[in-house]
C-alpha positions in Angstrom: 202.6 107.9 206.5 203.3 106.1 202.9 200.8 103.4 204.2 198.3 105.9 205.5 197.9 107.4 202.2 197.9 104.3 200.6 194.6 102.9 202.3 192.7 106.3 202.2 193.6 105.6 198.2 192.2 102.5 198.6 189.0 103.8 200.4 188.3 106.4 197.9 188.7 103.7 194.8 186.7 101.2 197.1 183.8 104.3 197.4 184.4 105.0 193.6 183.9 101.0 192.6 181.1 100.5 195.1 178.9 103.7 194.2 179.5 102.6 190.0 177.7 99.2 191.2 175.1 101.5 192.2 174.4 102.5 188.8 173.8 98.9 187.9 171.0 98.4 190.8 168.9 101.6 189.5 166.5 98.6 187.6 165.4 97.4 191.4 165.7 100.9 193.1 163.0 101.6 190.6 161.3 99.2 190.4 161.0 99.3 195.0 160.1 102.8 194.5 157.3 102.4 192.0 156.3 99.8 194.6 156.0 102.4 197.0 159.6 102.4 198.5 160.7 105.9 200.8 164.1 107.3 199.9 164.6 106.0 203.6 164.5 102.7 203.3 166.6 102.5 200.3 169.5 104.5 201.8 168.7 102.0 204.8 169.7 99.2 202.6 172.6 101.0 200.7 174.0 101.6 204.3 173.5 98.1 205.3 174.9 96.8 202.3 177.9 99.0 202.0 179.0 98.5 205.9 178.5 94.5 206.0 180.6 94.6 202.2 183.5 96.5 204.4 183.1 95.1 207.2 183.5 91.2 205.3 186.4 93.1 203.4 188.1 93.6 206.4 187.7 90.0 207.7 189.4 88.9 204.7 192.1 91.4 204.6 192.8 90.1 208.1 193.5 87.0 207.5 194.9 87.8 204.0 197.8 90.0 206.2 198.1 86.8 208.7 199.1 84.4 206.3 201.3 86.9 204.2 203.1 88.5 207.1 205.7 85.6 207.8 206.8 86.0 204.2 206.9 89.7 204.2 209.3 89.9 207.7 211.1 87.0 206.2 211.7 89.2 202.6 212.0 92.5 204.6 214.1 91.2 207.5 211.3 92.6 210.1 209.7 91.8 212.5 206.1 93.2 212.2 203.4 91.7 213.8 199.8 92.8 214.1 198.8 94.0 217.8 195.5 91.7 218.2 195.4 92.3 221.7 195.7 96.0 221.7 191.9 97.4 222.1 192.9 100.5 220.3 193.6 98.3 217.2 190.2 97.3 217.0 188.7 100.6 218.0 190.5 102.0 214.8 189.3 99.3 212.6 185.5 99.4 213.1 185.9 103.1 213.2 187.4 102.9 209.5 185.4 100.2 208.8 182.1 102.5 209.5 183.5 105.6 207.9 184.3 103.7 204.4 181.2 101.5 204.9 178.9 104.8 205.2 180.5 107.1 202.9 180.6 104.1 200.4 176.6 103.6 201.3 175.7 107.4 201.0 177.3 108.1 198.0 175.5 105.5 196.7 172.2 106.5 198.0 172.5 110.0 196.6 173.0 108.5 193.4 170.1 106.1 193.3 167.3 108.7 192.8 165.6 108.2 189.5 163.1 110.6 188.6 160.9 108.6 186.0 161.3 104.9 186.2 159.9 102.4 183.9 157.7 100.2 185.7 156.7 97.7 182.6 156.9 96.9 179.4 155.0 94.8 176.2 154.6 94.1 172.8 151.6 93.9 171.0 151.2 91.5 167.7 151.3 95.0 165.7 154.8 96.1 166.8 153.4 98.4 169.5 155.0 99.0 172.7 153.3 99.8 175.9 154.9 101.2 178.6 153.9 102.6 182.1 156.0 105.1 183.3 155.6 106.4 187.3 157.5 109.7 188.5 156.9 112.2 191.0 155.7 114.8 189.0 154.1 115.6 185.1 157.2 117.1 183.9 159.4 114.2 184.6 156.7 112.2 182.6 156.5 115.0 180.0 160.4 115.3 179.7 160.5 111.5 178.6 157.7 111.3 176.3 159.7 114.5 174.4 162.8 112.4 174.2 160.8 109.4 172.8 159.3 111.9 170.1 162.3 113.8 169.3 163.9 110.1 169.0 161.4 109.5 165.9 159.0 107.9 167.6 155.1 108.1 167.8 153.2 108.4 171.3 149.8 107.9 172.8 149.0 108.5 175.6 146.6 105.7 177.5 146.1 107.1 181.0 147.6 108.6 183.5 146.7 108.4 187.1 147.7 109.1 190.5 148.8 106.5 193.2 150.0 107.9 196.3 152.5 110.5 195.5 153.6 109.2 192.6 152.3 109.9 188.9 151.7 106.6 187.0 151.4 107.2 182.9 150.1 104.4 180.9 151.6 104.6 176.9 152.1 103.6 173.5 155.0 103.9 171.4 154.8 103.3 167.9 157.8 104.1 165.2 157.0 107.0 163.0 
């Protein structure tokens, strides 16, 4: 029971750790969606990702618990030993496998969703930045540009067009 509740412990901070490196890849989730990425394909590749990561973890933790094991019966005076022939053993570590891999692969999805994502950036000689910004609607657009005023800064807007179903703003930021 004790070592039950340790490895769902594990699989929640594993979950935790692997959704916060999530975070870190919204630069190329944006980037693949101003590309013209579908939500599909991206929780496709958080899946992917997120089972082959547990499923390697595994692997290793295997052969982590083979070398380790002598020692531990030898400390312990037991004799444990790890049932490689049983099928249910293996049935019960893919099907943990999955479940962490997928919940650690849809959390992560459901967190890579930017709204507005900042598809380039320059400087010209003068100091002026130009940006183009691509969301899914005007208000996410208009919600940024706010920001960027209410931050002290001065914007033009350029253009602002339409490619497929996503809103593509060209601007210019200039400090006030």
């Amino acid at each position: 029971v004790i070592g039950a509740l340790v490895l769902l412990i594990a699989c929640i901070n594993f979950v935790n750790l692997f959704s916060a490196r999530s975070e870190k890849k919204a630069r190329e989730v944006g980037v693949r969606k101003a590309i013209g990425s579908n939500r599909a394909s991206l929780i496709f590749q958080f899946l992917t990702e997120s089972v082959l990561i547990t499923f390697i973890a595994a692997l290793f933790s295997i052969a982590i618990v083979q070398v380790l094991l002598p020692t531990f019966n030898a400390l312990t005076g037991n004799a444990l030993k790890i049932p490689y022939t049983a099928p249910l053993f293996w049935i019960l570590l893919l099907v943990f496998v999955l479940f962490t891999g997928v919940m650690a692969g849809v959390m992560s999805a459901m967190q890579a969703n930017p709204t507005v994502v900042m598809t380039s950036v320059s400087q010209d000689a003068d100091g002026a930045l130009r940006v183009r910004l691509a969301a899914g609607d005007a208000k996410a657009i208009n919600d940024v540009l706010l920001a960027i005023q209410a931050a002290g800064w001065r914007i033009s807007a350029n253009a602002v067009q339409q490619s497929g179903a996503r809103l593509i703003a060209d601007i210019t930021v200039v400090r006030s």
